[in-house]
N, C-alpha and C positions, 0 to 999 in steps of 0.2 A: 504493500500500500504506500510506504513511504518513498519506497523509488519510483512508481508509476508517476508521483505529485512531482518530482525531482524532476520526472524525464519530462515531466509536461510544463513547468515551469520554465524548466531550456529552452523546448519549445517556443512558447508564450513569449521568452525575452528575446530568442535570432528570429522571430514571426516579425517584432517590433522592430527590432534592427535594422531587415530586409527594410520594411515599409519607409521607412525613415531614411535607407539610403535612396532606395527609388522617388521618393518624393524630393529630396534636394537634386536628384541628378534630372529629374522634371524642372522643377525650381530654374538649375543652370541653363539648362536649356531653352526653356521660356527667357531669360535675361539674352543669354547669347542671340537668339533670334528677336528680341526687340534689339539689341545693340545696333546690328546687322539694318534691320530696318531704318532705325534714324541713321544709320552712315550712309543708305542708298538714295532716302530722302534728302540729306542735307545734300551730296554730290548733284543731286537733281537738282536742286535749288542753283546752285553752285553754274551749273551746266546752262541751266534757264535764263540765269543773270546776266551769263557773259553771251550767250546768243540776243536777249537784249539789246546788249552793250553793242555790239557792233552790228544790230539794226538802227539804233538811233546814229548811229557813227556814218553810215550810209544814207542815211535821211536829207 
């Protein structure tokens, strides 16, 4: 009886463990693809400004 609770306890604490690394390596990966996002958006912006810039320069 007292080692069933023992084996199930382990259990119970690497069940936790698991969940908790997959939720941060979720976590990272949400962060890394917004990064990714405002770096394509800010180059857009970047990219938009200077095509712009040398339409008003032709104007």
């Amino acid at each position: 009886m007292m080692m069933e609770m023992m084996i199930g306890a382990v259990v119970f604490i690497f069940a936790v463990l698991i969940l908790n690394l997959i939720q941060f390596l979720i976590r990272r990966h949400c962060n890394n693809v917004k990064q990714q996002k405002e770096k394509q958006l800010s180059e857009f912006k970047a990219r938009r400004e200077e095509v712009e810039r040398k339409s008003r320069r032709q104007l």
